[in-house]
MMTF fields as JSON, N, C-alpha, C and O atoms, coordinates in Angstrom:
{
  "mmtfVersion": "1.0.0",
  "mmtfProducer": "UNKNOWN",
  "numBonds": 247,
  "numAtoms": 248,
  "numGroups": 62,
  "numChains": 1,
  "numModels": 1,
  "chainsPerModel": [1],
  "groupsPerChain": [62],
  "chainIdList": ["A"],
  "bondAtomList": [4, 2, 8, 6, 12, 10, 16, 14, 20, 18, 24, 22, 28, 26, 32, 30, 36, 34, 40, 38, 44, 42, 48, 46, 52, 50, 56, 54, 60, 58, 64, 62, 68, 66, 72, 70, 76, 74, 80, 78, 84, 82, 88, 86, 92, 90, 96, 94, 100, 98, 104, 102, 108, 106, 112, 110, 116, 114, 120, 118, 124, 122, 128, 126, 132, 130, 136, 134, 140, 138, 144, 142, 148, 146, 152, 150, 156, 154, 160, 158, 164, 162, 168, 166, 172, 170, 176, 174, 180, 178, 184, 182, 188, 186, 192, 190, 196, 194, 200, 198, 204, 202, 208, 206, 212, 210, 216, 214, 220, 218, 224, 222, 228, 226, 232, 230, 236, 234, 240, 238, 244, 242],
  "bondOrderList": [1, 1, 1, 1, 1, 1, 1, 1, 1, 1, 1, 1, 1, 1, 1, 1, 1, 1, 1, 1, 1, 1, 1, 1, 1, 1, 1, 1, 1, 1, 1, 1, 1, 1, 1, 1, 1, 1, 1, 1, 1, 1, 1, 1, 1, 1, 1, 1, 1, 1, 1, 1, 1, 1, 1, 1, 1, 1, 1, 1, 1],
  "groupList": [{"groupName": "UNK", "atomNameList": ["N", "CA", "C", "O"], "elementList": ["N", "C", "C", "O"], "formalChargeList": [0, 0, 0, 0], "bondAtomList": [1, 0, 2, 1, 3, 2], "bondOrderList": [1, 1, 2], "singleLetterCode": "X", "chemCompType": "L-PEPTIDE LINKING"}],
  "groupTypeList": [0, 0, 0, 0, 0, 0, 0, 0, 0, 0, 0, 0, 0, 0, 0, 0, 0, 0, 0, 0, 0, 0, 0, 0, 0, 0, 0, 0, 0, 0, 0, 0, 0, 0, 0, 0, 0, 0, 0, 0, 0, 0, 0, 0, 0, 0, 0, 0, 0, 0, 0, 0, 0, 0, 0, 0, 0, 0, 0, 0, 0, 0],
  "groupIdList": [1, 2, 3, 4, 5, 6, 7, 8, 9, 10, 11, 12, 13, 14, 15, 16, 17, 18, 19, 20, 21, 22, 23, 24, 25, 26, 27, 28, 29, 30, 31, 32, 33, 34, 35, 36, 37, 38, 39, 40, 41, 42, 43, 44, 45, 46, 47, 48, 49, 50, 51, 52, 53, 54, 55, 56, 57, 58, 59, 60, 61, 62],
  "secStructList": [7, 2, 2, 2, 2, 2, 2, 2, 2, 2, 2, 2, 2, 2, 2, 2, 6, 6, 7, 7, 2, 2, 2, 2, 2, 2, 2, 2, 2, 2, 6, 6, 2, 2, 2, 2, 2, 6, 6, 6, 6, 6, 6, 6, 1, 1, 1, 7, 6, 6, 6, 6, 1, 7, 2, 2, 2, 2, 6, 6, 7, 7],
  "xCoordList": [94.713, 95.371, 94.859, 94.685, 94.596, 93.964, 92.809, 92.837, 91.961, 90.346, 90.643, 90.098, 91.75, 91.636, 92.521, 92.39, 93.504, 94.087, 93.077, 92.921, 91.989, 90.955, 89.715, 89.537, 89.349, 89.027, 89.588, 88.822, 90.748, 91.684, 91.171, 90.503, 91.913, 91.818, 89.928, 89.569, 89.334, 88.103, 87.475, 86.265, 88.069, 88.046, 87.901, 86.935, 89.541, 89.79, 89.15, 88.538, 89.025, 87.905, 86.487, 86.019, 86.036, 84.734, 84.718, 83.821, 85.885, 86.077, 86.515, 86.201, 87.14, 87.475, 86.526, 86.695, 85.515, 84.183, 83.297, 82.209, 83.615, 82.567, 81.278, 80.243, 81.665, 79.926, 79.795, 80.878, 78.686, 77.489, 77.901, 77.319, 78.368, 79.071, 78.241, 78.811, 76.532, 75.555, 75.542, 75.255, 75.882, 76.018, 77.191, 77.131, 78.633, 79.621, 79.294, 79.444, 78.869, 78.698, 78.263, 78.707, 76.915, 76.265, 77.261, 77.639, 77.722, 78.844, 79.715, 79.828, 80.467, 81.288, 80.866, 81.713, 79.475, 78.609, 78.413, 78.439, 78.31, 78.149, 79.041, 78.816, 80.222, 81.184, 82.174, 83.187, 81.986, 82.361, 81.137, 81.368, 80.186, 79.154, 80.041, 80.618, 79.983, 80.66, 82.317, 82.833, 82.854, 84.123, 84.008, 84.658, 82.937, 82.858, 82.47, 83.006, 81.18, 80.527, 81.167, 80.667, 82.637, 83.118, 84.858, 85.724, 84.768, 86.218, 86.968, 88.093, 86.316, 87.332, 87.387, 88.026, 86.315, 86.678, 86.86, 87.745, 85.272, 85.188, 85.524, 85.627, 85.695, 86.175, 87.472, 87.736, 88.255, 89.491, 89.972, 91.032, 89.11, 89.76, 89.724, 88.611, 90.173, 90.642, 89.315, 89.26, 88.037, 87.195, 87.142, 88.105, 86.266, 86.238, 85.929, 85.585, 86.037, 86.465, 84.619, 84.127, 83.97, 82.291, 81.936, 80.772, 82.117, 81.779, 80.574, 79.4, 80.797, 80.165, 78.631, 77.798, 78.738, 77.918, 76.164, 76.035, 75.267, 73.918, 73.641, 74.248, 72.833, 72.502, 72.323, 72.938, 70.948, 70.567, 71.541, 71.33, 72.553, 73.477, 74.551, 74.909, 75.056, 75.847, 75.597, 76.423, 73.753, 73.299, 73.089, 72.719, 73.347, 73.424, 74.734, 74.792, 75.819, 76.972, 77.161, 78.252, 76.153, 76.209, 75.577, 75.452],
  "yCoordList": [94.441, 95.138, 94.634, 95.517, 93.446, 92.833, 93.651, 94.009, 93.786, 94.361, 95.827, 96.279, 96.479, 97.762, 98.491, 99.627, 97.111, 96.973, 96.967, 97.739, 95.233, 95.105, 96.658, 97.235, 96.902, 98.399, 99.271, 99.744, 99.613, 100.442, 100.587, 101.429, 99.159, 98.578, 99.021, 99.752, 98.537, 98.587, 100.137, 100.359, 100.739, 102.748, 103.073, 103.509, 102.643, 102.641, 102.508, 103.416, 100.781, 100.845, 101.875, 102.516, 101.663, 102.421, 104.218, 104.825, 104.659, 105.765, 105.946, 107.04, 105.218, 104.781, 104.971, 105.54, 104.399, 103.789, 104.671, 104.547, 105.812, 107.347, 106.593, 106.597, 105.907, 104.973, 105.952, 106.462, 106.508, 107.174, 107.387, 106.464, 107.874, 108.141, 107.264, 106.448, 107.019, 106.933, 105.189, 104.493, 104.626, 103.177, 102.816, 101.749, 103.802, 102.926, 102.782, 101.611, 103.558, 103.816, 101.826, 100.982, 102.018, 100.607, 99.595, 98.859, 99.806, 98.623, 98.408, 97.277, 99.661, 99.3, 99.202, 99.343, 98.926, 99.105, 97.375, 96.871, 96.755, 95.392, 94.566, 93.422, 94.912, 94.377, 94.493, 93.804, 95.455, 95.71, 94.674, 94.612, 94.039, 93.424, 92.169, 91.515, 91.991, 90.376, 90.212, 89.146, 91.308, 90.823, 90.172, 89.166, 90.845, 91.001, 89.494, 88.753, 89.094, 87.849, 86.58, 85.522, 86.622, 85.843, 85.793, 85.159, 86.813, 86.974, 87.057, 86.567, 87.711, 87.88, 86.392, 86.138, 85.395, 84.31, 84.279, 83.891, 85.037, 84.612, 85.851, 85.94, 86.902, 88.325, 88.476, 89.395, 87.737, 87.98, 87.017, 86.795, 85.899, 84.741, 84.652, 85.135, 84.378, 84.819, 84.601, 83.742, 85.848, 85.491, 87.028, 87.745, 87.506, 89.287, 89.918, 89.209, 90.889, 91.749, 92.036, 92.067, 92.175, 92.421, 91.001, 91.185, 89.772, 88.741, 88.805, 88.832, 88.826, 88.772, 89.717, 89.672, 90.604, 91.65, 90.67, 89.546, 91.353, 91.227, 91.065, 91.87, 90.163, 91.01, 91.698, 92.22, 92.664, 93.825, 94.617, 95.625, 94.647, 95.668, 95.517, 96.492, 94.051, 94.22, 94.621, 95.122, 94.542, 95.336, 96.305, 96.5, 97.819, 98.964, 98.925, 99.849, 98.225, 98.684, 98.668, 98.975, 98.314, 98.038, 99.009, 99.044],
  "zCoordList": [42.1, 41.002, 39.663, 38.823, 39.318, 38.486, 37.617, 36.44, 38.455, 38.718, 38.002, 36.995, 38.886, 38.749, 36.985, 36.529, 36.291, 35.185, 34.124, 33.178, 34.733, 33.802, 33.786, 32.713, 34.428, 34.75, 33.872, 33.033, 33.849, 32.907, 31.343, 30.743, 30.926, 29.906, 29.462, 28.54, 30.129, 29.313, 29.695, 29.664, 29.909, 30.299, 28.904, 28.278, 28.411, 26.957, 26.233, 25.671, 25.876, 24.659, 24.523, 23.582, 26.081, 25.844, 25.347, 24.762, 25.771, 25.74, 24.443, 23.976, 23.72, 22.36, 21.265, 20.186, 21.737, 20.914, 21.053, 20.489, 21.89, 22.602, 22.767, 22.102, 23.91, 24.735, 25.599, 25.885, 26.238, 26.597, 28.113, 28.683, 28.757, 30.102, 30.578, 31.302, 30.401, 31.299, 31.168, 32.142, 29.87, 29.457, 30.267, 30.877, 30.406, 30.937, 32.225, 32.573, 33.17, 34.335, 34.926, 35.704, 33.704, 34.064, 34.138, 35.049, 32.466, 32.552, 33.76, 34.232, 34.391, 35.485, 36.32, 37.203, 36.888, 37.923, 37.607, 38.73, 37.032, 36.483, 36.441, 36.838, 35.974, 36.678, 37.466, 37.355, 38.435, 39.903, 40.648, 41.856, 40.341, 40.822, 40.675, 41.544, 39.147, 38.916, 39.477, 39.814, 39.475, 40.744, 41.803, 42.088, 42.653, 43.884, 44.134, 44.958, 43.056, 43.35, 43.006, 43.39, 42.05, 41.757, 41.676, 41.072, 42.622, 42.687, 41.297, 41.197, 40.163, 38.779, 37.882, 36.861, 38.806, 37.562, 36.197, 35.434, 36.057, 34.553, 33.763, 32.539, 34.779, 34.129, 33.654, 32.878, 34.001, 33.413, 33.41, 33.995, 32.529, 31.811, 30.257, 30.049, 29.177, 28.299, 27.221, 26.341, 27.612, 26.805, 26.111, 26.386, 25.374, 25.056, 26.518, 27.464, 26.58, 27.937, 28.03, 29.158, 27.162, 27.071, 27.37, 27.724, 27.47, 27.168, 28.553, 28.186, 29.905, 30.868, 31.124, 32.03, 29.801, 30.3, 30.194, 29.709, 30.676, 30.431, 28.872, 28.165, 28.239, 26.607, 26.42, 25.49, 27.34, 27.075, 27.192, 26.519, 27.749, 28.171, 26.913, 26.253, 26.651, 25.364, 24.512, 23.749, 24.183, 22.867, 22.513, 21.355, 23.91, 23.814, 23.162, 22.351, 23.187, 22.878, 21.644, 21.164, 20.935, 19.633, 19.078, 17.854]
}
């Protein structure tokens, strides 16, 4: 339930911010990766919700 909240939540912002269907896709494709491999450690510990991404990938968001 965690996963699928943090999921939620960052639906929002991106959808917020009108990011690129094709950018979020990655993003949630990236961290549905980093769940899986770390069971949510560092994903939903109290850093920015982007904090985990790739650079290259954070710097599309910009």
């Amino acid at each position: 339930i965690e996963f699928l909240q943090f999921i939620a939540v960052m639906t929002r912002i991106l959808d917020n911010n009108k990011i690129p269907q094709a950018l979020k896709q990655r993003i949630y494709k990236f961290m549905q990766l980093q769940w899986q491999h770390r069971k949510g450690y560092s994903v939903l510990k109290e850093k920015p919700m982007m904090w985990d991404l790739p650079d290259r990938l954070f710097q599309q968001l910009r």
